[in-house]
N, C-alpha and C positions, 0 to 999 in steps of 0.2 A: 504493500500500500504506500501510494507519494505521500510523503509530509504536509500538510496543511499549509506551511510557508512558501511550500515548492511548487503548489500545487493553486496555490491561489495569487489570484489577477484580476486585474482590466478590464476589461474591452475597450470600451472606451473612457481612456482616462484625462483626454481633455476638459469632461466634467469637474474634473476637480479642480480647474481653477478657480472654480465658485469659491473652494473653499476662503480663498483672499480676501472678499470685501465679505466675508461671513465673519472673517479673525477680526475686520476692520470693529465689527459692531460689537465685540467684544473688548475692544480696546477703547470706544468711545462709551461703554454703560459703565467700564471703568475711572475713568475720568470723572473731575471735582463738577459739583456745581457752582450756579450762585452764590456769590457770596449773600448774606443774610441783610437788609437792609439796619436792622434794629439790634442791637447786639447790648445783650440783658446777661450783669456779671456774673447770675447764680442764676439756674433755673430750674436748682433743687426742687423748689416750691410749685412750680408748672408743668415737672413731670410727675408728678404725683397726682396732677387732675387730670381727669377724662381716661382717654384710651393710652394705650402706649405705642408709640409712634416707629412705624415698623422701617428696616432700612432699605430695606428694596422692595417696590412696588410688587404687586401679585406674589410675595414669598418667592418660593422658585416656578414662578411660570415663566420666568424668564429664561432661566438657566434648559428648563424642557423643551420650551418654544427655541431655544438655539441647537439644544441637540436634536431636535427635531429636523430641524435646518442642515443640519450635518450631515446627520445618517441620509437625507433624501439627496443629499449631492452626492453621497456616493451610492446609492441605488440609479441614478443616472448614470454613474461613470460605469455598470453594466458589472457589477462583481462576479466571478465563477471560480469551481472549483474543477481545473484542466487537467482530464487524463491523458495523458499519450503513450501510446503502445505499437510496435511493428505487428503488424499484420501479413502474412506470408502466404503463397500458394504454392502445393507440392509442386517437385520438380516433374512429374511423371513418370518416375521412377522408380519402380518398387522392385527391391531387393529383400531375397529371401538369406541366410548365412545356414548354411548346413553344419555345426560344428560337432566333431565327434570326440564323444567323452567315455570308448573304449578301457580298458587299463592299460593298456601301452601306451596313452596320453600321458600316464604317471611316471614313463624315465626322464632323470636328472641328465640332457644331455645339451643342453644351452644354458648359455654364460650370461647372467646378467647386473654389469657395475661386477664382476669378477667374483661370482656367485652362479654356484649351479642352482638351475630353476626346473622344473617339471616341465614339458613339454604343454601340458596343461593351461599352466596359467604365463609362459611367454606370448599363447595364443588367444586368452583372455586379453591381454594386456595390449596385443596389436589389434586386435578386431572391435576393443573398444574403442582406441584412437581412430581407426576407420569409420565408426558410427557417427561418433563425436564432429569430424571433418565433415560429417554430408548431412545438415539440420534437417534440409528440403528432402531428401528422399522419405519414402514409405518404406521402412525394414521391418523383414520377420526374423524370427530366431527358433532355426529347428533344432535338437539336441538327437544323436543318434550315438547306438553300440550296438547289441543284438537287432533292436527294431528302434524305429523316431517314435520321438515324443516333441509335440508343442511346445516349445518353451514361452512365445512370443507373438501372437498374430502380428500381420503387416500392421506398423504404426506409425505415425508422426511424431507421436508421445517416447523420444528417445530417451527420457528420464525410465520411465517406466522398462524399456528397452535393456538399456544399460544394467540394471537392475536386477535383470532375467538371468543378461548374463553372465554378471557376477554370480549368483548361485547356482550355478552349472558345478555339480559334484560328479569325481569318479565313483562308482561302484565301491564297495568295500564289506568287510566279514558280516557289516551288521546291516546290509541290504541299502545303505543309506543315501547311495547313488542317484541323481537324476533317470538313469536311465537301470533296470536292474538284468535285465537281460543280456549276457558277454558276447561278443563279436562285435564284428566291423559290418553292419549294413549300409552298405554306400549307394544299392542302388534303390532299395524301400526309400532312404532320404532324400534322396533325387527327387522320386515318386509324389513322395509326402510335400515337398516344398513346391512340386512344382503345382499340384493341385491347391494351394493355397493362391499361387498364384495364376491359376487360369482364369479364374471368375472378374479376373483386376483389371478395371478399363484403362490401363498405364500404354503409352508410348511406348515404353521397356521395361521389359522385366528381364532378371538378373538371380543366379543364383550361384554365391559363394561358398563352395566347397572347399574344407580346410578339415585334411583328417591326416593320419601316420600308419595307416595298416591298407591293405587289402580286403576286396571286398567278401568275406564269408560267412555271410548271414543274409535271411529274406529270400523273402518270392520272388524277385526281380531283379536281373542283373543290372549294372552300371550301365554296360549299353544301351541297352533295353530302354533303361530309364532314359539317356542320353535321346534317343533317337522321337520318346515321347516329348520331352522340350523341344527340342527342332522342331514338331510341329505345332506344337504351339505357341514355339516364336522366342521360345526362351532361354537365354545365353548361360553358359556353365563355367564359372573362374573355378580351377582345380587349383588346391595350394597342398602339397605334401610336405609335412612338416617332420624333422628328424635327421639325423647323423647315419649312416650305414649300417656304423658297427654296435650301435646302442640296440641293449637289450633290456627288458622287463625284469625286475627282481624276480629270483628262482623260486622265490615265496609265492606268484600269484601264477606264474608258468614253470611246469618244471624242466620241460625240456624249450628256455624262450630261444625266438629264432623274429630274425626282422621282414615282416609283410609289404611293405615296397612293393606296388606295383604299378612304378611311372610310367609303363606304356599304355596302360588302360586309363589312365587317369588323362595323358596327352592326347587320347582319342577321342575320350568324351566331351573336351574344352574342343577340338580341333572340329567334330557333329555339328554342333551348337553353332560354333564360329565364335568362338571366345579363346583365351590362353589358358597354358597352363606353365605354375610354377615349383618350384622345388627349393624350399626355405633347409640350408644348411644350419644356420646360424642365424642371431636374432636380427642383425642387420638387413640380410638378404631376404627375414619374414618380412620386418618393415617395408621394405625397397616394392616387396609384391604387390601388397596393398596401395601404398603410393601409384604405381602404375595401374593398377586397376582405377583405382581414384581418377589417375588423369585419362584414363580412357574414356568412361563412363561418365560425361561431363554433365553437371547440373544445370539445369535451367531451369530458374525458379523468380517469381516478385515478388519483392518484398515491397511495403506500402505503411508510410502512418500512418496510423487509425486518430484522428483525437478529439472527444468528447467535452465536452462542456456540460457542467451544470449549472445550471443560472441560478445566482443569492439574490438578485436584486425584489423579490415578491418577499421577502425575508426585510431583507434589507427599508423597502416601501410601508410592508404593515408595523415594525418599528417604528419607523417616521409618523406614521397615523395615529397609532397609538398616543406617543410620547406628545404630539402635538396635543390630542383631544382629552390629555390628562392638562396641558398648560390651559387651554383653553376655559377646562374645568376651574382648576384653581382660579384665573380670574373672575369665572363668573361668581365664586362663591368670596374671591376674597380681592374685590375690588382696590384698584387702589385709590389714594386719597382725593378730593378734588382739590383744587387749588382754592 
């Protein structure tokens, strides 16, 4: 919410130069009168008869009768309370992110600031700065291992987004995984992201693949899947993430061995008519994303919105008021005659 002083204004504030010969009248009811023609050395004895002789005519109907006069100058000068806010139209661009949270997401085999990190969350970490860069797209967030699950419908609401995919869990003893079922389903995700996005009346649609195994899991191959996007228009960024020789602790595989499978992954970006990349290190994940970024260019308007509430009926029935109380007091408490 804007602050009151930030937020409040004018319109028209040449009104206020009223306020000048308004201070004038206030500077002449202060000012002497007459001096007194007859000038009586005590008049202990003459205030003590009659009334007692008040010093300002009508008590304060004057003092109301001026702020009456005030407040209605600035109820001309148009007071409001001014919101302004960017108002945006998508870009036409809705992007689904297929991200696989397998347990071979969990080898330690990138560097980050000179720290081993999970495979996991260096890809949390790029694919949130990717969201963050594109306000204007529409993104979904699929999560996949044995089968996809939802994480995310297509949104604009990338708070919400971001959100999803921070709580993206691997699998573990106490089931507590996003996704609980083991494997690598690459082409059910395909499948699943792409039907979120058929029904989208977008320009482009896009679906960001970013997994480290091969596909063995689901009723649908990866081509398969691949060749159902191609007709429905929809382009496939493949990112394989991971080091060659890295393998799974012998705790969740016993015998682990690395699922790499860059030729199927290069075919199904190549169906589409999209790329495909191969993140060694956290650099070269970045560098992918960046080029997707500039491929996929945004076109979106953005517009200020800004709203006015108008004080001046606020402002006006003040003035009305404040006057029809001075007017009051004179009429009940006249002042003297001469």
């Amino acid at each position: 919410m804007i602050p009151f002083a930030e937020s409040f204004r004018f319109l028209q504030p040449g009104w206020l130069l009223l306020l000048l010969p308004a201070l004038l009248l206030i500077l002449l009811r202060r000012g002497r009168g007459a001096e007194a023609a007859v000038v009586f050395p005590n008049l202990s004895v003459l205030v003590s008869l009659g009334k007692r002789t008040r010093h300002t005519a009508g008590g304060f109907a004057f003092p109301l009768a001026l702020s009456a006069l005030l407040v209605a100058i600035f109820a001309m000068a148009r007071p409001v309370l001014r919101n302004e806010y960017q108002n945006r139209t998508a870009s036409g661009i809705d992007i689904m992110i297929a991200f696989d949270v397998s347990l071979s997401m969990s080898i330690k085999d990138f560097i980050d600031q000179g720290v081993s990190v999970q495979r996991v969350d260096v890809a949390k970490m790029v694919v949130d700065d990717f969201i963050n860069r594109r306000p204007d797209d529409r993104m979904g967030l699929i999560a996949f291992a044995g089968r996809p699950r939802d994480a995310s419908p297509v949104t604009l609401d990338h708070k919400w987004l971001r959100k999803a995919l921070g709580k993206l869990r691997l699998n573990d003893l106490y089931d507590n995984g996003t996704v609980k079922d083991q494997g690598t389903a690459i082409g059910s995700a395909l499948a699943a992201a792409a039907s979120r996005l058929e029904t989208r009346d977008s320009k482009s649609k896009i679906i960001v693949l970013i997994t480290d195994g091969a596909s063995n899991s689901g009723k649908i191959s990866p081509i398969e899947a691949a060749e159902l996007c191609k007709t429905l228009g929809i382009k496939i960024y493949t990112i394989a993430i991971g080091t060659p020789d890295a393998r799974v602790d012998p705790g969740i595989m016993r015998f682990p061995y690395q699922e790499f499978d860059l030729p199927t992954l290069r075919k199904i970006a190549s169906i589409t008519g999209a790329e495909h990349y191969y993140a060694k290190d956290l650099e070269t994940l970045k560098s992918s994303f960046t080029t997707i970024d500039r491929l996929e260019k945004t076109d979106a308007k953005s517009f200020t919105v800004i709203e006015d509430t108008e004080l001046f009926p606020w402002f006006l029935g003040v003035a009305l008021l404040t006057a029809l109380a001075a007017v009051t007091l004179l009429a009940l408490n006249p002042p003297p005659s001469p």
